[in-house]
Biotite code that builds the C-alpha atoms (Angstrom):
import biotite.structure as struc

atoms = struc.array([
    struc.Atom([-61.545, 73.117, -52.885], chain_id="A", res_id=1, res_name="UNK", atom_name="CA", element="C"),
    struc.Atom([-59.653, 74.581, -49.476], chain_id="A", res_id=2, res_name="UNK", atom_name="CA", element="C"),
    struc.Atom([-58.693, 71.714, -46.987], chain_id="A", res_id=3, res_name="UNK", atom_name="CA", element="C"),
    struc.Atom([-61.226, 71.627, -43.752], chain_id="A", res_id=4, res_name="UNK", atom_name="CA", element="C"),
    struc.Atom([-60.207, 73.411, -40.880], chain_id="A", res_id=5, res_name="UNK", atom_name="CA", element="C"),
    struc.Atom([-60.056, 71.905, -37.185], chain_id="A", res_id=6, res_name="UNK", atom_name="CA", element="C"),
    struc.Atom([-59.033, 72.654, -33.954], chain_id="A", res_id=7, res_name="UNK", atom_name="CA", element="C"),
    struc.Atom([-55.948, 71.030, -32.601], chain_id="A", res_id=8, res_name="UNK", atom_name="CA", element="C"),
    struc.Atom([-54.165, 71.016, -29.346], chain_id="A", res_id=9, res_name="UNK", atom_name="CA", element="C"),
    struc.Atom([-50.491, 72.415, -29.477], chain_id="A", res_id=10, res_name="UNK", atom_name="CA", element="C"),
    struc.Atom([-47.888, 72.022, -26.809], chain_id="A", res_id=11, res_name="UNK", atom_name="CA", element="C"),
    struc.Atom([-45.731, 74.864, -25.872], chain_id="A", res_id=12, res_name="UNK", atom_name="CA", element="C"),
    struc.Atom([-42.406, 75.499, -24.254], chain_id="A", res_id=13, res_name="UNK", atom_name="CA", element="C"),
    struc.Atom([-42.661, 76.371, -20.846], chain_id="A", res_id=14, res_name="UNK", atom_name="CA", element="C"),
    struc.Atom([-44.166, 80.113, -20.076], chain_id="A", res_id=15, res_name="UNK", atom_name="CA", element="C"),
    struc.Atom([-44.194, 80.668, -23.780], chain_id="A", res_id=16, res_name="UNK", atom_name="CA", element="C"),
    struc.Atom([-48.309, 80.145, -24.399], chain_id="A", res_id=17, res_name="UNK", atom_name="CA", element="C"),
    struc.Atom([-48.899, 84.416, -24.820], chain_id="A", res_id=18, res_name="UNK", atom_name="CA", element="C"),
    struc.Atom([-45.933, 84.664, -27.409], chain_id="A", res_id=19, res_name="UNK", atom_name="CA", element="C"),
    struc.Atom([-46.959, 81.356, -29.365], chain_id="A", res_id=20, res_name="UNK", atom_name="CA", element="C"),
    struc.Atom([-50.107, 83.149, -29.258], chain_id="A", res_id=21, res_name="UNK", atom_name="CA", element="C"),
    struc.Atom([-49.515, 86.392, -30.671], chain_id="A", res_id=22, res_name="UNK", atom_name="CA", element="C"),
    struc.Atom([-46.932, 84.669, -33.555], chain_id="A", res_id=23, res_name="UNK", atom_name="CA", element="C"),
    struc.Atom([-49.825, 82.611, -34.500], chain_id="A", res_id=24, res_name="UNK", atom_name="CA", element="C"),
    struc.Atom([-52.001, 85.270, -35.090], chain_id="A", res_id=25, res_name="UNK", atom_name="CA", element="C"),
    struc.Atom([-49.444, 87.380, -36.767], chain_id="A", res_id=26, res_name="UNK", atom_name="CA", element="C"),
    struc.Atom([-49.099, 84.646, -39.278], chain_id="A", res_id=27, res_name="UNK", atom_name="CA", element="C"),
    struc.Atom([-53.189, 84.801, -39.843], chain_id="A", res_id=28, res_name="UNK", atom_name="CA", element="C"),
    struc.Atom([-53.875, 81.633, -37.657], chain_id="A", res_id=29, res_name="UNK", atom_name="CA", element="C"),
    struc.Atom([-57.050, 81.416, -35.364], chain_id="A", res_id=30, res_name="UNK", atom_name="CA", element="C"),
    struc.Atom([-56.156, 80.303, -31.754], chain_id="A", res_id=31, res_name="UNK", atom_name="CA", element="C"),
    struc.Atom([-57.837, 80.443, -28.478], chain_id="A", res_id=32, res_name="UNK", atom_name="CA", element="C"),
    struc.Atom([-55.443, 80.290, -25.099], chain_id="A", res_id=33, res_name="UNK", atom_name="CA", element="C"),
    struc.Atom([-58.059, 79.480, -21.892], chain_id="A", res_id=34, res_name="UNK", atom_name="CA", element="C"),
    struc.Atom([-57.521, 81.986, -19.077], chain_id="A", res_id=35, res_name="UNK", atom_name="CA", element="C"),
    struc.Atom([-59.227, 82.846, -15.984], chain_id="A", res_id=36, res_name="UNK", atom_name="CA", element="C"),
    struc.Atom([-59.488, 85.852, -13.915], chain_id="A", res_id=37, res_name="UNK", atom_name="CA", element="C"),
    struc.Atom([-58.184, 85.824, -10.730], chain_id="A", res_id=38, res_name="UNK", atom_name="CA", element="C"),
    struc.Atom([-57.506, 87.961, -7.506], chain_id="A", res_id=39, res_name="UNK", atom_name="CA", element="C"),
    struc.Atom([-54.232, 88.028, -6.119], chain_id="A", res_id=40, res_name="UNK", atom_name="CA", element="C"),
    struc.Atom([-52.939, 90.113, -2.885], chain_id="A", res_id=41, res_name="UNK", atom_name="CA", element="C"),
    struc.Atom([-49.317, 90.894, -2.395], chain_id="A", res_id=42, res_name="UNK", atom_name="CA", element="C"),
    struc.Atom([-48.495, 92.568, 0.795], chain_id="A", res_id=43, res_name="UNK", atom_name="CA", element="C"),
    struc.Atom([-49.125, 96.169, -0.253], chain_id="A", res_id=44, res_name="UNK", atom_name="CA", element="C"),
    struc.Atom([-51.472, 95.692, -3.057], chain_id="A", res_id=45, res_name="UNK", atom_name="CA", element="C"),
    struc.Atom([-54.484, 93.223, -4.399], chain_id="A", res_id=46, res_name="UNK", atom_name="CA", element="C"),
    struc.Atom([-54.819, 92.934, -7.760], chain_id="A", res_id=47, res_name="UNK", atom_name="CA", element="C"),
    struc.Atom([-56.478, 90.842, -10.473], chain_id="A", res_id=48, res_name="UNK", atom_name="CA", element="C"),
    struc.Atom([-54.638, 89.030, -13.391], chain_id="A", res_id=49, res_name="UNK", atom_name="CA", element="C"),
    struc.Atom([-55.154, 86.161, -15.798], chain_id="A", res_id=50, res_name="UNK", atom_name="CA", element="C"),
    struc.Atom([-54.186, 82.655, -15.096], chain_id="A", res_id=51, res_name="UNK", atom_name="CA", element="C"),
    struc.Atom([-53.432, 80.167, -17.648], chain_id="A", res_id=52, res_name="UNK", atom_name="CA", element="C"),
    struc.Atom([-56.463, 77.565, -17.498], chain_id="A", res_id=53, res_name="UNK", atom_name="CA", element="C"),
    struc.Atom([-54.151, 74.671, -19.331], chain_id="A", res_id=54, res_name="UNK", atom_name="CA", element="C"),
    struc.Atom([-50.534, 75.510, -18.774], chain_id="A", res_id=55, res_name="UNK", atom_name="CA", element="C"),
    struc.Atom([-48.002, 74.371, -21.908], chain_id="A", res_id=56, res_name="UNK", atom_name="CA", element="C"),
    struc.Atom([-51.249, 73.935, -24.722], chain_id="A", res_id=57, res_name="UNK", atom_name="CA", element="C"),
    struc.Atom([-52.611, 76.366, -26.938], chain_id="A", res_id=58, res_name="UNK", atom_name="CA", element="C"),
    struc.Atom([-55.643, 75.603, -29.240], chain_id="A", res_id=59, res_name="UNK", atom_name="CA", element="C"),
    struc.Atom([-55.232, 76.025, -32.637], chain_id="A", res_id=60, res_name="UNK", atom_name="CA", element="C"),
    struc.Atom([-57.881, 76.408, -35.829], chain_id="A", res_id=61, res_name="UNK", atom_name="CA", element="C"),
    struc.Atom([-56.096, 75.282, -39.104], chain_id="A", res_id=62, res_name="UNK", atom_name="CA", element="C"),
    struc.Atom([-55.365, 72.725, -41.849], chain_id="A", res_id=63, res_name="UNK", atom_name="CA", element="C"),
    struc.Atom([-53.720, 69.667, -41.566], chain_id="A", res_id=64, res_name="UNK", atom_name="CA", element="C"),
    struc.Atom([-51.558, 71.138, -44.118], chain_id="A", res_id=65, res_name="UNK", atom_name="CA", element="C"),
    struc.Atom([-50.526, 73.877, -42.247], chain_id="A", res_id=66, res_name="UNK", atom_name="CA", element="C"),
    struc.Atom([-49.613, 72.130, -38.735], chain_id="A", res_id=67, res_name="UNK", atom_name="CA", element="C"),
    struc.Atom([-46.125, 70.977, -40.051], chain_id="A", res_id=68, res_name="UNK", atom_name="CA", element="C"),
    struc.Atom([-45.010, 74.450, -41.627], chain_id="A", res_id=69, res_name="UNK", atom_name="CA", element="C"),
    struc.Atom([-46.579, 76.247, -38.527], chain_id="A", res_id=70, res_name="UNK", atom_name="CA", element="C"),
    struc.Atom([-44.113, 73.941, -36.159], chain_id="A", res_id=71, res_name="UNK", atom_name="CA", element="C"),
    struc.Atom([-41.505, 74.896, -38.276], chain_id="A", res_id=72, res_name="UNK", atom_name="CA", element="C"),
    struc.Atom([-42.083, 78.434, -38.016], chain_id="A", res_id=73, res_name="UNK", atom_name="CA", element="C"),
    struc.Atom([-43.524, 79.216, -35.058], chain_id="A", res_id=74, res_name="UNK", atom_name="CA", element="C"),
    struc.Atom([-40.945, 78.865, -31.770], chain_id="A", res_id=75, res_name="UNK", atom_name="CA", element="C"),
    struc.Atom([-42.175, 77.764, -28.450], chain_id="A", res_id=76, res_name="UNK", atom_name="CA", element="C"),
    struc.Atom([-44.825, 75.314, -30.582], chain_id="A", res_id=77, res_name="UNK", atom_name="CA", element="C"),
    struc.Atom([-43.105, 72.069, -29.629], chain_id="A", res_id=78, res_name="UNK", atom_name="CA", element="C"),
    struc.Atom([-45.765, 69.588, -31.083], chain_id="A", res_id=79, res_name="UNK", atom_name="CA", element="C"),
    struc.Atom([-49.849, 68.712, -31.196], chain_id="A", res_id=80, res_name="UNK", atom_name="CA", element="C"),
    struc.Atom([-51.376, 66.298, -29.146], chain_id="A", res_id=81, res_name="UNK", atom_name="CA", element="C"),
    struc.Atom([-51.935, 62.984, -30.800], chain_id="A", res_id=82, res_name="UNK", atom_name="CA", element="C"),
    struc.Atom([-54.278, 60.203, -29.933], chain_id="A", res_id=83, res_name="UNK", atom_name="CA", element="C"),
    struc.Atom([-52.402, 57.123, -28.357], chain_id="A", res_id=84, res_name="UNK", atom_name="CA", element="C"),
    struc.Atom([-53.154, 54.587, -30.361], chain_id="A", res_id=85, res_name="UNK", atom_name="CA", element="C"),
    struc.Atom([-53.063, 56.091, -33.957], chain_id="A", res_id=86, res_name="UNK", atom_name="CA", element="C"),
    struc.Atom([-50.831, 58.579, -33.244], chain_id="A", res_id=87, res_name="UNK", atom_name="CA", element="C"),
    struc.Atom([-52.803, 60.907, -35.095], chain_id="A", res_id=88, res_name="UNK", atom_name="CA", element="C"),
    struc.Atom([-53.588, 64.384, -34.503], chain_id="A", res_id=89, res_name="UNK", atom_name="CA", element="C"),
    struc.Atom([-56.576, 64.458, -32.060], chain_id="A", res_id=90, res_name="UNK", atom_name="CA", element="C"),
    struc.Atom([-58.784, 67.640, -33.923], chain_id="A", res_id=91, res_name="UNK", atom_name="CA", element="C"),
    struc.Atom([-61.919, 68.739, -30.905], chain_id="A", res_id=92, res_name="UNK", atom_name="CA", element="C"),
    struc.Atom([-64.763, 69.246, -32.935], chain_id="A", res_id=93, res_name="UNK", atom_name="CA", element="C"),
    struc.Atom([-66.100, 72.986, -33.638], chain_id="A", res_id=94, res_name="UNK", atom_name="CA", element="C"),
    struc.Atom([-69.497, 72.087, -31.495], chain_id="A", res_id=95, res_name="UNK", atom_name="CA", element="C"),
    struc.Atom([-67.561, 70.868, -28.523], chain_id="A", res_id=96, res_name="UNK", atom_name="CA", element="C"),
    struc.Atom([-64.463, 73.664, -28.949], chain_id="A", res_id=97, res_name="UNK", atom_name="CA", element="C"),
    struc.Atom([-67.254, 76.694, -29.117], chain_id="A", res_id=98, res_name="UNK", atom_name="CA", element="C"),
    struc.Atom([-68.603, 75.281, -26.053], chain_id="A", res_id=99, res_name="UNK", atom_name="CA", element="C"),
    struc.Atom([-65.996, 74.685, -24.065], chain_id="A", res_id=100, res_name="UNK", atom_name="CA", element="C"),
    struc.Atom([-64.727, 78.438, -25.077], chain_id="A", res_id=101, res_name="UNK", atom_name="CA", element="C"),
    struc.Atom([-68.157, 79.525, -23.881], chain_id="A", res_id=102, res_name="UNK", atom_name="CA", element="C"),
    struc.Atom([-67.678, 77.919, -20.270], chain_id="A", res_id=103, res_name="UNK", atom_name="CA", element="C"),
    struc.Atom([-64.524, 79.463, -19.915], chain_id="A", res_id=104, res_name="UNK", atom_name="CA", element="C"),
    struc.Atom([-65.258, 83.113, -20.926], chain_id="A", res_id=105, res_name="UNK", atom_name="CA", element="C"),
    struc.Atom([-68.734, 83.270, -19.442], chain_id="A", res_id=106, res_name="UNK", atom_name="CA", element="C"),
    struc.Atom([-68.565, 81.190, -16.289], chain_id="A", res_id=107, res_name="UNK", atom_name="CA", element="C"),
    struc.Atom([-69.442, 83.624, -13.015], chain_id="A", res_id=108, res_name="UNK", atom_name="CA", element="C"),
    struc.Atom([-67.062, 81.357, -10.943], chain_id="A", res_id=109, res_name="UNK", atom_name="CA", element="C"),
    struc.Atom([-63.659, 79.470, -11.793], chain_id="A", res_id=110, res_name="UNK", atom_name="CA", element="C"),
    struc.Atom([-63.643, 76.445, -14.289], chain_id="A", res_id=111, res_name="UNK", atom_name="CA", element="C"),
    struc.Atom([-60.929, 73.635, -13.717], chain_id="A", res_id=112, res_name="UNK", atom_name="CA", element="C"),
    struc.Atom([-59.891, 71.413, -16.111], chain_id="A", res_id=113, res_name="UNK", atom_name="CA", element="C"),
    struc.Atom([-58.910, 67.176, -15.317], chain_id="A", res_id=114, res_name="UNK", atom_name="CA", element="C"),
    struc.Atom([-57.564, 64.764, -17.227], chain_id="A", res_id=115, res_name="UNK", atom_name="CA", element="C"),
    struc.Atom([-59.137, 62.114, -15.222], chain_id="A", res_id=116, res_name="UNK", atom_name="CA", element="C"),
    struc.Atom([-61.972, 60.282, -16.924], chain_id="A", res_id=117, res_name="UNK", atom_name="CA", element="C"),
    struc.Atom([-65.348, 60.255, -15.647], chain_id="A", res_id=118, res_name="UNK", atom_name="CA", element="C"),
    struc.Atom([-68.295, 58.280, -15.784], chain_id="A", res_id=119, res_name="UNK", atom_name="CA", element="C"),
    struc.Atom([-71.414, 58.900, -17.894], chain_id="A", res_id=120, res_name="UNK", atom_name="CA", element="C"),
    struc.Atom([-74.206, 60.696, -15.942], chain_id="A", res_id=121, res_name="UNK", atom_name="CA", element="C"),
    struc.Atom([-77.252, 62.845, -17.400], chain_id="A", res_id=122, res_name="UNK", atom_name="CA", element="C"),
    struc.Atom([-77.022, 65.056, -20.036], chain_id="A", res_id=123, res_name="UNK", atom_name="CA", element="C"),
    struc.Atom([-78.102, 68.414, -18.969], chain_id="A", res_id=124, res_name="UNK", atom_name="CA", element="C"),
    struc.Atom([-79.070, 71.789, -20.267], chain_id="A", res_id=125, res_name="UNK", atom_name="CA", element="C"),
    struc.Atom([-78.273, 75.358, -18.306], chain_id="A", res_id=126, res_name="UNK", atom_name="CA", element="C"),
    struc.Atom([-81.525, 76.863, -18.294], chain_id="A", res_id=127, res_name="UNK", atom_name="CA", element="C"),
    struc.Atom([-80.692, 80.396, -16.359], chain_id="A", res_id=128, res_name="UNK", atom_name="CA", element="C"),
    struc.Atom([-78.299, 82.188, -15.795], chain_id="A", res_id=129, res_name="UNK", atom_name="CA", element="C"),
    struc.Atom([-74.860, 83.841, -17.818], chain_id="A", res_id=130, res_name="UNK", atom_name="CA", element="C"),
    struc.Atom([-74.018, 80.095, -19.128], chain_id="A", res_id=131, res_name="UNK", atom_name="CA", element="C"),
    struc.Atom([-77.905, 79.493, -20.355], chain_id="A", res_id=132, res_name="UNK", atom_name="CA", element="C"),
    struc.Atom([-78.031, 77.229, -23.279], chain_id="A", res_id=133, res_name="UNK", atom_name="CA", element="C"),
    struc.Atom([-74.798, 75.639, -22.333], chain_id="A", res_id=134, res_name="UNK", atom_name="CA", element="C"),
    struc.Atom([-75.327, 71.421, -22.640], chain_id="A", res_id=135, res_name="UNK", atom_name="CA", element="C"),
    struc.Atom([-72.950, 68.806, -20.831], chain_id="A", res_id=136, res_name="UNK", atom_name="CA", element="C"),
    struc.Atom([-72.691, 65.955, -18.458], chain_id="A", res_id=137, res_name="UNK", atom_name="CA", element="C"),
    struc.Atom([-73.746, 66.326, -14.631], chain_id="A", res_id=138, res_name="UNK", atom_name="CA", element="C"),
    struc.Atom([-72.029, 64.327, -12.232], chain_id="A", res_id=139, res_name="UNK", atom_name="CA", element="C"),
    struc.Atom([-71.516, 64.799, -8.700], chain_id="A", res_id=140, res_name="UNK", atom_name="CA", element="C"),
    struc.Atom([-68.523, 64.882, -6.682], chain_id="A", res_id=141, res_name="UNK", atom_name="CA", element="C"),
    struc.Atom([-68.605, 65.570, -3.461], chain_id="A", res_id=142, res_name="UNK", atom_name="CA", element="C"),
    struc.Atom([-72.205, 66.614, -2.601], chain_id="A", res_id=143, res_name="UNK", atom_name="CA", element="C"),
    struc.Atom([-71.648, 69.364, -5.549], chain_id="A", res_id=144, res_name="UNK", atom_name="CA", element="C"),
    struc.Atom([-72.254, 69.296, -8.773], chain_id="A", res_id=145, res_name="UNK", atom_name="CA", element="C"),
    struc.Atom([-70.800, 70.404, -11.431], chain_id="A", res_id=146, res_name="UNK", atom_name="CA", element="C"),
    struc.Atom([-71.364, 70.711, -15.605], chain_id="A", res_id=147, res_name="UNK", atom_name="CA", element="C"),
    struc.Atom([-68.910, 68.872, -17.188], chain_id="A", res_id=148, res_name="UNK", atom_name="CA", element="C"),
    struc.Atom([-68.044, 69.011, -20.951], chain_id="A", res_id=149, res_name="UNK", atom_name="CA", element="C"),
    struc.Atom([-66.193, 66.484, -22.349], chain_id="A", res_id=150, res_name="UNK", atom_name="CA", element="C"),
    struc.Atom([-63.600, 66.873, -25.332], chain_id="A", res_id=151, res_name="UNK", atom_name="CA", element="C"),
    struc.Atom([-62.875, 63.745, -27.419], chain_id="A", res_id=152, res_name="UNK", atom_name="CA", element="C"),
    struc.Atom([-62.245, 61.809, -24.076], chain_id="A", res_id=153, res_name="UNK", atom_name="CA", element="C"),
    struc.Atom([-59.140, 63.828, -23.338], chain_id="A", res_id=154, res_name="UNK", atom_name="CA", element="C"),
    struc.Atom([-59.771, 66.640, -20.946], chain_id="A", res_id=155, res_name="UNK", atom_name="CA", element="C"),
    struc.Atom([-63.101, 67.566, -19.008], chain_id="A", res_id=156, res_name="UNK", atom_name="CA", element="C"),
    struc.Atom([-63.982, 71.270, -18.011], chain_id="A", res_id=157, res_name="UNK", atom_name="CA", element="C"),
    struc.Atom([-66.085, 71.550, -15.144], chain_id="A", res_id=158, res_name="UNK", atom_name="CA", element="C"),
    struc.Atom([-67.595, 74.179, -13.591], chain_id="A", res_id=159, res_name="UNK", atom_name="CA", element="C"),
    struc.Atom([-70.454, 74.219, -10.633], chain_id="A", res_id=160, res_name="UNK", atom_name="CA", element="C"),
    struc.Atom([-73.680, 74.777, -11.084], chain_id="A", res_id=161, res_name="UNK", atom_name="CA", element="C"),
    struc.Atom([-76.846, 74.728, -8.962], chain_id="A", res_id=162, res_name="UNK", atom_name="CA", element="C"),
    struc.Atom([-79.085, 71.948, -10.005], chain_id="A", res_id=163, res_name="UNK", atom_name="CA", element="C"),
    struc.Atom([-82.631, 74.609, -9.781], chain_id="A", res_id=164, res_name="UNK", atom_name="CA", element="C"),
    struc.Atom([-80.662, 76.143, -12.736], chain_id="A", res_id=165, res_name="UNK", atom_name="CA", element="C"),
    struc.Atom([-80.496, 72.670, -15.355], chain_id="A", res_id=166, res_name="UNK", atom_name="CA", element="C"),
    struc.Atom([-83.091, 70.567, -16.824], chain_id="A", res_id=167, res_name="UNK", atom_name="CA", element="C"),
    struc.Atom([-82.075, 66.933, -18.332], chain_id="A", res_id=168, res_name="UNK", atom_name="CA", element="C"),
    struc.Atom([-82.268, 66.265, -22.358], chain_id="A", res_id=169, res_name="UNK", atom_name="CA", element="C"),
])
């Protein structure tokens, strides 16, 4: 019977998250590297180009088998993020890792990611809109509010939302 696949966090060498990337694919791995797309103007020109959403981590699908041999082979993969404590390999679950790729590819305006931890609040369900369906925590900070998924207690996207557009669970 094949070994379960997870998602794991993987830390990469600085500016080196596109060619970890494409070297994990090349070697038949699934991964999933968060950008936005944003606007920029220089002086004679404005153009738009993709931003790294979580600078120095890359998520990766595999087997605990495989996470050694792919450090090994893979350069710019420095290491995968492990949980404090244990010091195990903290694996998001596929639920929460769908989701959160969701947010990020189909949000109308810009997700930001925290490490900071934040208190329970209502669960809440997107009703309309390009993110419908979507389910996650609603807290408020500073008058707005914003959706916030949570992943294993580590990292929090957010992303605003008007409150006509969620219903609670």
């Amino acid at each position: 019977m094949p070994e379960e696949k997870n998602w794991y966090v993987g830390y990469v060498r600085s500016c080196q998250e596109r060619r970890v990337v494409s070297a994990l694919l090349a070697a038949g791995e699934e991964c999933y590297l968060p950008v936005r797309k944003e606007r920029r103007r220089w002086s004679d020109r404005v153009k738009t180009v993709e931003v790294l959403l979580l600078k120095g981590m890359v998520f990766i699908r595999t087997t605990n088998a495989r996470r050694v041999p792919l450090l090994q082979g893979i350069y710019g993969l420095c290491s995968f993020m492990a949980d404090k404590s244990t010091h195990r390999p903290v694996t998001i679950p596929d639920a929460q890792m769908e989701a959160f790729m969701f947010m990020v590819d189909r949000s109308s305006k810009p997700v930001t990611v925290s490490t900071a931890y934040f208190s329970p609040g209502d669960n809440v369900r997107i009703c309309y809109g390009s993110m419908a369906g979507l389910e996650g925590e609603l807290i408020r900070i500073g008058g707005s509010h914003r959706l916030v998924l949570r992943l294993q207690n580590l990292l929090c996207a957010m992303v605003e939302v008007e409150v006509a557009d969620v219903e609670k669970i």
